[in-house]
LUMNU-532500 format. One record per residue (C-alpha): residue in three letters; x, y, z. Coordinates in steps of 0.02 Angstrom, whole numbers, plus 32768, in hexadecimal, padded with zeros to 4 digits. Layout:
N
alaXYZ...
This chain:
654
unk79A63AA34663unk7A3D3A8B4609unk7AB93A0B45BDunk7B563A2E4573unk7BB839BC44F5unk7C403A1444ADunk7CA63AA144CAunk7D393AD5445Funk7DB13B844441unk7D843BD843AAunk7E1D3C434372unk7E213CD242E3unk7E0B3D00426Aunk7D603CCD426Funk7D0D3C94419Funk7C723CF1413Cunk7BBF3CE54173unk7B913C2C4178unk7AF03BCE4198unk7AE43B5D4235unk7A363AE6426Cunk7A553B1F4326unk7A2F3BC14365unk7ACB3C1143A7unk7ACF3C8A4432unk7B593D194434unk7B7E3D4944DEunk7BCD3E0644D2unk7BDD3E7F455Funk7C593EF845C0unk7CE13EB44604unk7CD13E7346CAunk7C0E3E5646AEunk7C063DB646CDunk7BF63D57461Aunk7C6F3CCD4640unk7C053C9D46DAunk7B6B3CAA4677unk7BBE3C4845E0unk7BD83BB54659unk7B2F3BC946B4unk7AE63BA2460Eunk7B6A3B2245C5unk7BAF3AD44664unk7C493B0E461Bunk7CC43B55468Bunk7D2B3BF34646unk7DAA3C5046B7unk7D413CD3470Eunk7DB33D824729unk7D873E204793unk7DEA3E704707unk7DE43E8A4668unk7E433E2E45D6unk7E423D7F4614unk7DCC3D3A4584unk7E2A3D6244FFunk7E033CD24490unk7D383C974462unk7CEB3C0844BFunk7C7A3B9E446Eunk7C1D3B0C44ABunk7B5F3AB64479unk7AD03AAA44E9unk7A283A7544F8unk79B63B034546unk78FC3AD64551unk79143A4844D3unk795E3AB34455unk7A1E3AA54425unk7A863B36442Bunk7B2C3B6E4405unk7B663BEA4491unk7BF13C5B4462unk7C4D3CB444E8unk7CB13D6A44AFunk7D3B3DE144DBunk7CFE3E6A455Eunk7CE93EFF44F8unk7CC03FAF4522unk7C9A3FE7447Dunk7C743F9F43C5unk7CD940104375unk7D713FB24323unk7E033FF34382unk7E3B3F4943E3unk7E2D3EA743C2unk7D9C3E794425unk7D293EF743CAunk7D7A3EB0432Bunk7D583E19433Eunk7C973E2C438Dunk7C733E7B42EBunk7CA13DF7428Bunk7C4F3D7542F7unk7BB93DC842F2unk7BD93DE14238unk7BF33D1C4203unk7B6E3CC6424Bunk7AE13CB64206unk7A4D3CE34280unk7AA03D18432Funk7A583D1F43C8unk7AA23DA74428unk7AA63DAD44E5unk7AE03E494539unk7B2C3E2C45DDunk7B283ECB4644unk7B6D3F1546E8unk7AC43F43471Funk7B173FC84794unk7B61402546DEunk7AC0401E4691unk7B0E40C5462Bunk7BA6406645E6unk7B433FD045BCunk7AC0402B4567unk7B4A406B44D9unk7B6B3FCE44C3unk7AB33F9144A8unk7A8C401B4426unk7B423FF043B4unk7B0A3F4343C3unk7A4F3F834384unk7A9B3FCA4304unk7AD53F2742BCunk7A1E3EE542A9unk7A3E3E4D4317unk79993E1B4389unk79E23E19443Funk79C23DE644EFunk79FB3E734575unk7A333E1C4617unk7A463EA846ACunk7ADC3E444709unk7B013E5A47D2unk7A5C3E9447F1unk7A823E7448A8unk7B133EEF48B8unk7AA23F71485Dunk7A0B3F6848E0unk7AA93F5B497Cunk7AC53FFF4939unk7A1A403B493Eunk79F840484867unk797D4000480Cunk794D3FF54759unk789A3FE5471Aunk78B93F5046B4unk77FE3F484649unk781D3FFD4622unk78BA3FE845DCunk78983F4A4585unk780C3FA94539unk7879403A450Bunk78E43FC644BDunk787D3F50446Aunk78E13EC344A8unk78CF3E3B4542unk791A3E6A45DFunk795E3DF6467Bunk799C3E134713unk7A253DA64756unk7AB83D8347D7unk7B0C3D054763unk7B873CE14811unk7AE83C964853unk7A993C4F47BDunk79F13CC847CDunk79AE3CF54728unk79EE3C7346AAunk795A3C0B46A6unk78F43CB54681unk79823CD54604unk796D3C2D45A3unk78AC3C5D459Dunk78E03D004552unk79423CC744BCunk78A93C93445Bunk78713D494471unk790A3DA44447unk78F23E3243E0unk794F3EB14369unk79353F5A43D4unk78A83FBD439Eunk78F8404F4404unk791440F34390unk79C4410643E6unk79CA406A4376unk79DE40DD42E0unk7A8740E742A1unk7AD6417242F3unk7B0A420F425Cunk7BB64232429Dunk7C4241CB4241unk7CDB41E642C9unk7CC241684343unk7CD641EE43DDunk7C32424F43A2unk7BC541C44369unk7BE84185442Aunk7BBC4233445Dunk7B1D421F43E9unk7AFA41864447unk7B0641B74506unk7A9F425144E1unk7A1C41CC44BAunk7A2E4176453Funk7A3741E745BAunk796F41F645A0unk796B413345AEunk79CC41404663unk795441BF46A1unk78AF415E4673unk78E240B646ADunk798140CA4736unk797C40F347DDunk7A0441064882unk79DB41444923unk7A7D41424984unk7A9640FF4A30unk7AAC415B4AADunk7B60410D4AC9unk7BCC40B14A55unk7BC73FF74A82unk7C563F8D4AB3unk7C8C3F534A1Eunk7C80401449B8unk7D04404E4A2Funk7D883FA14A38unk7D733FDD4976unk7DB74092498Eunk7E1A40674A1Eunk7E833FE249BBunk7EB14074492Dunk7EE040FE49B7unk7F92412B49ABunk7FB040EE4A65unk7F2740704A92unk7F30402B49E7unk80033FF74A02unk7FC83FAE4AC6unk7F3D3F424A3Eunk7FE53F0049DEunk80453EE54A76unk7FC43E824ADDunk7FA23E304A12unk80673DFF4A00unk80673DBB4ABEunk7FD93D594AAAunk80203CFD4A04unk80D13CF64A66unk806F3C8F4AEEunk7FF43C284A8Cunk804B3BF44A06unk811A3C1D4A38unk81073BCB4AF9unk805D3B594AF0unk80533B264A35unk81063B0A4A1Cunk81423AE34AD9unk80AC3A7E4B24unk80573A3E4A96unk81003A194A22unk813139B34AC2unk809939494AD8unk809F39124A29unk815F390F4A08unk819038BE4AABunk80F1387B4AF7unk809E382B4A50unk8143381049C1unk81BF37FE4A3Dunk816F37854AB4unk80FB37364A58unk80F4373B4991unk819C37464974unk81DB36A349E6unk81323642498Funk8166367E48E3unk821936314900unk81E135984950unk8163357948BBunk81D335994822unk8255352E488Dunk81CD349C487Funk81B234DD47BAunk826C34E4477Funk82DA347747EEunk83A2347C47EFunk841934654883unk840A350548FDunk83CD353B49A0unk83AF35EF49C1unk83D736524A77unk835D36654AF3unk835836FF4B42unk82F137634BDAunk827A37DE4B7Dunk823D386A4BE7unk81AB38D34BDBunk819B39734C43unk80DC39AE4C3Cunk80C23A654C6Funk80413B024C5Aunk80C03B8A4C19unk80A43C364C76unk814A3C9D4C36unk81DB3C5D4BC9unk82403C234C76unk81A23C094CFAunk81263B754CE5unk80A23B114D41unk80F33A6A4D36unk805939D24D23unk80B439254D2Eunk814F38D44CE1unk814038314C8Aunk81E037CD4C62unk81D837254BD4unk825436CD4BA4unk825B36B14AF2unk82BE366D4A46unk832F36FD4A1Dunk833337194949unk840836FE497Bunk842D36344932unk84D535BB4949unk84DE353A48BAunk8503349448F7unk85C434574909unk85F5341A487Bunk856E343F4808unk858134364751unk84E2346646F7unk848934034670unk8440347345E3unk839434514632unk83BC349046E1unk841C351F4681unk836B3551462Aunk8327353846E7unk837E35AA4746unk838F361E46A9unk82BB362746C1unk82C736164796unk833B36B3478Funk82C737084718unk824A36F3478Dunk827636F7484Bunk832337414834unk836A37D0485Dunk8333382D47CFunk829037C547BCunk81D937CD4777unk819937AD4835unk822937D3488Bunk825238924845unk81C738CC47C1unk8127388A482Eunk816E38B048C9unk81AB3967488Aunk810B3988481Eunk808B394648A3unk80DF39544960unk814B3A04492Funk80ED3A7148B4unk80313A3348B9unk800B3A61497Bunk806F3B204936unk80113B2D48B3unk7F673AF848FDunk7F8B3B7B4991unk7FC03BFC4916unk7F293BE4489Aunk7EA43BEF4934unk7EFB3C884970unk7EF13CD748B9unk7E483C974897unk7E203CFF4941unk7E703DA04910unk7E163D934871unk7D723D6B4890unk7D6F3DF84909unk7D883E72488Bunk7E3B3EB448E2unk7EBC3E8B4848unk7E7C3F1947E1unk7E903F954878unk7F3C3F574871unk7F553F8B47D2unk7F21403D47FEunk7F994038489Funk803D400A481Aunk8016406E47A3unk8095410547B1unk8121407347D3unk80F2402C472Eunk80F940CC46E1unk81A140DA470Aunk81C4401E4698unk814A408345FFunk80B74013462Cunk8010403446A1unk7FD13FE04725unk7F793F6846B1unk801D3F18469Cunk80043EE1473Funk7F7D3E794729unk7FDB3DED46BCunk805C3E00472Eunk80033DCA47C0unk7FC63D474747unk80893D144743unk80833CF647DDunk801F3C4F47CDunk805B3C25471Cunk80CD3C8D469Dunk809A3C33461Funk7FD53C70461Funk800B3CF7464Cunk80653D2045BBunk7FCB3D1B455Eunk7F723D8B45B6unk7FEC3E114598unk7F623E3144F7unk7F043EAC456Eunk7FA03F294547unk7F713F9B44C6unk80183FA84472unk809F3F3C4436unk81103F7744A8unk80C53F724539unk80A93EAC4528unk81533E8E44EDunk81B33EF94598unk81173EA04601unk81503DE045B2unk82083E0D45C9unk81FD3E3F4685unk816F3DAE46A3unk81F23D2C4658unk827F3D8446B0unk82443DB7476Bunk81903D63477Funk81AE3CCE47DDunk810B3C5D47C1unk80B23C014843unk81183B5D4853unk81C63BB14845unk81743C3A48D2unk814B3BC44952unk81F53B78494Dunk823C3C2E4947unk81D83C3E49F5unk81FD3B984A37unk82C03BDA4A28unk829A3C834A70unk82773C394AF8unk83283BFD4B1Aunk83603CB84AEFunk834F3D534B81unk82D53DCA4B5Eunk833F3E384B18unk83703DBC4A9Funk82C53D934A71unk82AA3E454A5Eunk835A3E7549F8unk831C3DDA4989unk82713E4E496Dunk82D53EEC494Cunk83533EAD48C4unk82C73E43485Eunk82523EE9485Funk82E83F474832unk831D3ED847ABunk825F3EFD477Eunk82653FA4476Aunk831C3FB1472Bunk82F93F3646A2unk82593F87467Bunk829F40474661unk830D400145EEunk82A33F864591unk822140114566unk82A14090452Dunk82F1402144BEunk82363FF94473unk821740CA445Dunk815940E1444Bunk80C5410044B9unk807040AF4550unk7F9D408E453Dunk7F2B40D74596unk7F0C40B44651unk7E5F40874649unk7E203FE846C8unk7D603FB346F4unk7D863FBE47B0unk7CF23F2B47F3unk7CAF3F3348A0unk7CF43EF1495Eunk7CAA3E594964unk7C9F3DD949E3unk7CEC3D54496Funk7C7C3CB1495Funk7CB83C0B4980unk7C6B3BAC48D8unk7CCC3C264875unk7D6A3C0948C0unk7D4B3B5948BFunk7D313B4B4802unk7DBA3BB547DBunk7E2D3B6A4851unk7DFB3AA64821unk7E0E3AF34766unk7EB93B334771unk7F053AA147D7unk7EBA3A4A4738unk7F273A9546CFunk7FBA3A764754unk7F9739BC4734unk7F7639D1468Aunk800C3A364643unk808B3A2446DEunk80AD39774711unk80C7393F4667unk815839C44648unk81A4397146ECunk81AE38BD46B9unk81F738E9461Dunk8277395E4675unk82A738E2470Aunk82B13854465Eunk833C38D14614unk838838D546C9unk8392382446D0unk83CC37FC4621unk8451389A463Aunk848F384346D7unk84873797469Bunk84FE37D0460Dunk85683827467Cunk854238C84621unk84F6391B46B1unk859A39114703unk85FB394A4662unk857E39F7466Eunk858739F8470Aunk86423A12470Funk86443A8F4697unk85D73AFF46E5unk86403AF44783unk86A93B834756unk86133BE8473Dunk85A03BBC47ECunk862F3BA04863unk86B23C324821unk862D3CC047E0unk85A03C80485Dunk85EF3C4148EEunk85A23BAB4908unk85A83AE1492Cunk85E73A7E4880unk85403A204899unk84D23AAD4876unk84FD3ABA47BDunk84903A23479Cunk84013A9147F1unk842F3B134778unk842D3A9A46CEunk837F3A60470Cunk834B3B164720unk83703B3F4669unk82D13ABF463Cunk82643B0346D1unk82963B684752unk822D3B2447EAunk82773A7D47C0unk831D3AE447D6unk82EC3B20486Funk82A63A7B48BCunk83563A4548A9unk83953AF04909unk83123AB6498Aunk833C3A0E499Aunk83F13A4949C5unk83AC3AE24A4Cunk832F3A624AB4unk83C639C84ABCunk83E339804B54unk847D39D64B2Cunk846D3A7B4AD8unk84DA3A774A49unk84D23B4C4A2Funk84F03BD24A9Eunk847E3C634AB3unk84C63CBF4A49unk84D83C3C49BCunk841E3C3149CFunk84033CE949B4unk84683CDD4909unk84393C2A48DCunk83653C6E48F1unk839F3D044879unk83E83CB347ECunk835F3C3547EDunk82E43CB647F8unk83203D1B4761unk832C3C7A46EFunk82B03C59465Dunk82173BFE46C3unk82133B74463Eunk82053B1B459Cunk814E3B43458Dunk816B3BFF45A9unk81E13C0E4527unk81623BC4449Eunk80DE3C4044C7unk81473CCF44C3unk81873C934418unk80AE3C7C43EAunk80853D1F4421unk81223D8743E2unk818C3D33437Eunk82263CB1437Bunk828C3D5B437Aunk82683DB84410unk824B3CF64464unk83053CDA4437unk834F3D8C4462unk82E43D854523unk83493CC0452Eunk83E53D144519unk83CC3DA14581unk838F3D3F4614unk83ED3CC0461Bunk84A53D1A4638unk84473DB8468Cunk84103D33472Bunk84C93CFC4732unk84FD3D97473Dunk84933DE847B2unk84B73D4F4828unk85693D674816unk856D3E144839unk84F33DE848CDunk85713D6848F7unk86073DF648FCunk85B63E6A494Funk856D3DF149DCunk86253DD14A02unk86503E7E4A13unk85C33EA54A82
C-alpha cells in the first residue's frame, strides 16, 4: 500500500504559499490521538509515539506513494485549539497557510468526539477540504460509545474513518478517502461572530453540542473495567504513591540489579573480557609488531539471577585465562621510529585507555545492556498511558519548585537522555518554567547510562544508604528549585494534561520505540566515547592526565575524602558524567574495592550532580542561550563539589 522514500525535519519558520506537483497531506489533531502512529502507518516512517503531550514538537515530513499517487505527508504539533496562543497553533496556521492545496487529515480521540469536533469546525473555517479519522475506535466501543459515522460525515460534508492506528485498522480506508476529502459543508462551518477567542469557542460548542446528540452515543457498563480503575487508582493520593513505589522498585531491579549487574557482567566479563578483548590484542599484536609480551591472567565470570541487592540465584561460574591489556617491553629494547609509530597505534587500540579495550568495551558491555533495560522499562510505562498520571501524582511537589506536574514529564524523559530531554522542556508554557526545569534536569536528573551505574553502586551501599542517596538528590531538587524560580519572579502555566487511558501496553510499540531509541544510543553515544577515551589516551600519553590529576588532589582527597585515583574519574566526568561514573564503578566492583562505603555514598553524589555531558551543554545553549548555558556550567560544577564535601563532613560526624 505504501512506499516511503524520504523523510526529513522541517523546522520554522515555515515560507509563503508555494506550489508543489504532489499532493500533500497535513496530519493535525489533539494531542495523544494517535497522529504519529498514523504518520508512520502511512509513510513507514517511525516518529516517537508519547502517551503525553508535547513530544512532537518539530514537523515530520516524508513522501509516499498511496494507491499510485505520490504524496507528501506532513506530521504536526498536537494542538487543542487554532487559536494562536502557542507555538503549535502558530505554526499549524501557517502550514496550512503556505501550501498550496492541503490535504487535511484530522486525527481524533474518538472517545472526545466534543474536543475534536472544535477542532474540525476552526479547521473548516480555514476552507481546507479534509479527511476526519475517528482514532481508538476500540477503546470507545470497550467503553460502550458509539458514533454514527454516515450521519456525521453527512452533517459534515466531509469523509469519515474509523481506525485503531495501534493496529493498523482503517488506513487503507483512509488512503481511499483522500481523493474524497472535502471542505465541510457543515453551517457550524460559518465563521463564528465573536472576535475574543473564549466566546467564538463558546459559539462553537453550542454548535456542536447538536452534532453530539444526533450522531454520539454511550451506554455505560455496568462496572468500570480493569483498566478504568488501574487509571484512577494510579492518581489516588494513597494507591497512586504504592503505583510509584512498586514503579521505582521495578526500575531498581530491572535495570539497577539485572541490566546493570547480570547483563553488564555477561558482556563486560563474559564477551570483552574473555573473548574480544584477548582476540583484539592478539590481532593488533600480529598488525603492529614490537618486542612485548603481555600477562596472562585467570578471568572469572560469576553468572547469577539477582533477587535483592545481597541475595542471588547463582547459575554457573566460568573461569578463562586470558592476555591481560598490562605489557613488559623486552630487556633491552631500544625502539626504532617504526616500532615507536607501532606501539604508539597498539596502545591506541588495545591499551589501557583503548578504542577496544575502554570505549567499545564501556559503550557496548557497560551502558548498552542499561540503557536497553532502561528504554524497555520506559517504553512500558509509556505505552501504558501511566507517565501522565505521574504527572498528576507530583504535581503539588512541583508547585513547591514554581512549575506543575508537566515538568515532570521531561524529567522522566531525563531519565533516559538529558539531552532530548532538554528539548522537550517546549511543552512549558513559560520561559521560566523551562529554564528552572533545564537547570534541575542538568543538575539532579541522572540519565539512563549514568542511572544504571548509580544502581549497580547502590548495591554495594545498605539500604539506608541507597535510600539517604534518594533523599539528598530529591532534596537538592526541591532546594535548588525554590530558589531557581524565585530568582526568575513570574508565573507558573496552567496545569492542564490529556490524561490517556490504562492500557495493556502492546509489544510492537515497545519494540519500535525501544529498537528506535537504542538507535540513537548507537548513533549519538558511542561516538562521544571514542573521542573521549582518544583525549584520555593522548592526556595520559603526554603525561597530562597525571599533571590534572595531581592538582585536583587537594580538592577530592582533602574536601571529598577520597582515594588520589578518583580525581581522574572526576576529570572524565566533566566531558560525560556516566563515563565518570564507569570509572567510580570500575573502582567499587575491584577485586579489591578501592572505596569504602561511605566514599561511595559521596563519590555517587558528586557524580550525580555534575553536568551529564558535552552534548547537554550545546542544547541548553540552542534552546536558551550561550548565557544561561554558561551561568548553569558554573553553578553546577562547584555546587556538586560542594554538596559532596559537605556530605563527606557530615558522614564523618555521623
Amino acid at each position: 500500500m505504501t512506499s516511503g522514500t524520504s523523510a526529513k525535519v522541517v523546522r520554522f519558520p515555515l515560507p509563503a504559499r508555494r506550489s508543489d506537483p504532489r499532493k500533500t497531506v497535513v496530519l493535525v489533531g489533539n494531542p495523544n490521538v494517535g497522529k504519529s502512529v498514523l504518520f508512520g502507518n502511512l509513510t513507514d516512517r517511525y516518529v516517537t509515539v508519547s502517551n503525553f503531550p508535547g513530544t512532537t514538537v518539530e514537523l515530520v515530513e516524508a513522501e509516499t506513494v498511496l494507491d499510485g499517487k505520490t504524496y507528501r505527508v506532513i506530521d504536526t504539533p498536537g494542538v487543542n485549539d487554532l487559536a494562536p496562543r502557542n507555538d503549535e497553533a502558530r505554526v499549524t496556521r501557517e502550514l496550512l497557510a503556505a501550501e498550496a492545496t492541503p490535504t487535511v487529515v484530522q486525527v481524533a480521540d474518538a472517545k472526545n468526539l466534543r474536543r475534536a469536533l472544535l477542532l474540525t469546525l476552526q479547521l473548516a473555517e480555514l476552507g481546507a477540504p479534509m479527511v476526519l479519522v475517528l482514532n481508538m475506535y476500540d477503546e470507545l466501543e470497550a467503553r460502550g460509545g458509539s458514533i454514527d459515522v454516515d450521519r456525521l460525515s453527512e452533517a459534515l460534508g466531509v469523509p469519515v474513518v474509523r481506525a485503531v492506528a495501534t493496529r493498523a485498522l482503517g488506513t487503507q480506508e483512509l488512503v481511499e478517502a483522500l481523493s474524497a476529502a472535502a471542505v465541510p459543508s457543515y453551517a457550524a462551518g460559518e465563521p463564528a461572530r465573536a472576535e475574543d477567542d473564549y466566546e467564538r469557542n463558546r459559539e462553537l460548542l453550542a454548535r456542536i453540542r447538536g452534532l453530539m446528540t444526533e450522531t454520539y452515543s454511550i451506554a455505560q457498563p455496568r462496572r468500570a473495567s480493569i483498566g478504568v480503575r488501574l487509571g484512577f487508582w494510579a492518581m489516588h493520593p494513597l494507591k497512586g504513591v504504592l503505583f510509584l513505589v512498586a514503579a521505582l522498585a521495578t526500575v531498581f531491579w530491572f535495570v539497577g540489579l539485572l541490566g546493570a549487574g547480570t547483563l553488564v557482567d555477561l558482556l563486560e566479563v563474559g564477551l570483552f573480557e574473555q573473548r574480544l578483548s584477548p582476540l583484539a590484542i592478539r590481532a593488533v599484536d600480529a598488525v603492529l609488531p614490537f618486542p612485548h609480551s603481555h600477562a596472562i591472567e585467570p578471568v572469572q565470570l560469576a553468572v547469577a539471577i539477582p533477587v535483592t541487592p545481597v541475595h542471588e540465584i547463582p547459575l554457573g561460574e566460568f573461569i578463562r585465562e586470558v592476555r591481560s591489556v598490562e605489557y613488559a617491553l623486552g630487556e633491552g629494547f631500544e625502539p626504532s621510529a617504526v616500532q615507536s609509530v607501532f606501539r604508539f597505534a597498539h596502545d591506541f587500540l588495545v591499551g589501557p585507555y583503548g578504542a577496544v579495550t575502554m570505549a567499545l568495551a564501556y559503550a557496548f558491555a557497560i551502558i548498552l545492556p542499561i540503557v536497553t533495560t532502561f528504554f524497555l522499562l520506559f517504553s512500558v510505562l509509556e505505552d501504558s498511558g501511566y507517565l501522565p498520571r505521574l504527572a498528576i501524582m507530583v504535581n503539588r511537589l512541583f508547585r513547591v519548585m514554581g512549575l506543575n506536574g508537566k515538568a515532570v514529564l521531561p524529567m522522566v524523559l531525563g531519565l533516559g537522555c538529558d539531552t532530548m530531554a532538554t528539548m522537550t522542556t517546549r511543552i512549558l508554557e513559560t520561559r521560566k518554567e523551562r529554564v528552572v526545569t533545564t537547570l534541575l534536569l542538568a543538575l539532579a536528573i541522572p540519565c539512563s547510562a549514568q542511572l544504571g551505574v548509580l544502581l549497580a553502586m547502590m548495591a554495594s551501599l545498605s539500604p539506608a544508604g541507597a535510600v539517604a542517596w534518594l533523599a539528598i538528590m530529591l532534596g537538592v531538587l526541591v532546594l535548588v528549585g525554590w530558589l531557581s524560580s524565585r530568582l526568575f519572579g513570574g508565573e507558573s502555566g496552567e496545569f492542564v494534561l490529556e490524561i490517556p487511558p490504562m492500557r495493556r501496553p502492546r509489544l510492537s510499540n515497545i519494540a519500535v520505540k525501544t529498537v528506535s531509541r537504542i538507535n540513537w544510543y548507537l548513533r549519538e553515544v558511542i561516538p562521544l566515547f571514542v573521542i573521549g577515551t582518544a583525549v584520555l589516551f593522548l592526556l595520559d600519553r603526554t603525561g597530562t592526565l597525571e599533571r590534572l590529576s595531581r592538582w585536583a588532589e587537594p580538592v577530592v582527597t582533602g574536601w571529598l575524602g577520597l582515594p588520589p585515583e578518583m580525581a581522574s574519574a572526576f576529570l572524565v566526568g566533566f566531558m560525560r558524567r556516566d563515563f565518570g561514573a564507569v570509572y567510580i564503578l570500575d573502582a567499587v566492583t575491584a577485586p579489591v574495592p578501592l572505596l569504602t562505603p561511605h566514599q561511595i555514598f559521596v563519590a555517587m553524589l558528586t557524580i550525580t550532580l555534575f553536568m551529564p555531558c558535552f552534548a547537554n551543554f550545546l542544547m541548553i545553549a540552542k534552546e536558551h542561550g550561550q548565557k544561561v548555558a554558561w551561568g548553569m556550567v558554573g553553578f553546577i560544577f562547584p555546587f556538586a563539589f560542594l554538596v559532596g564535601g559537605l556530605v563527606h563532613r557530615l558522614g564523618l560526624l555521623f
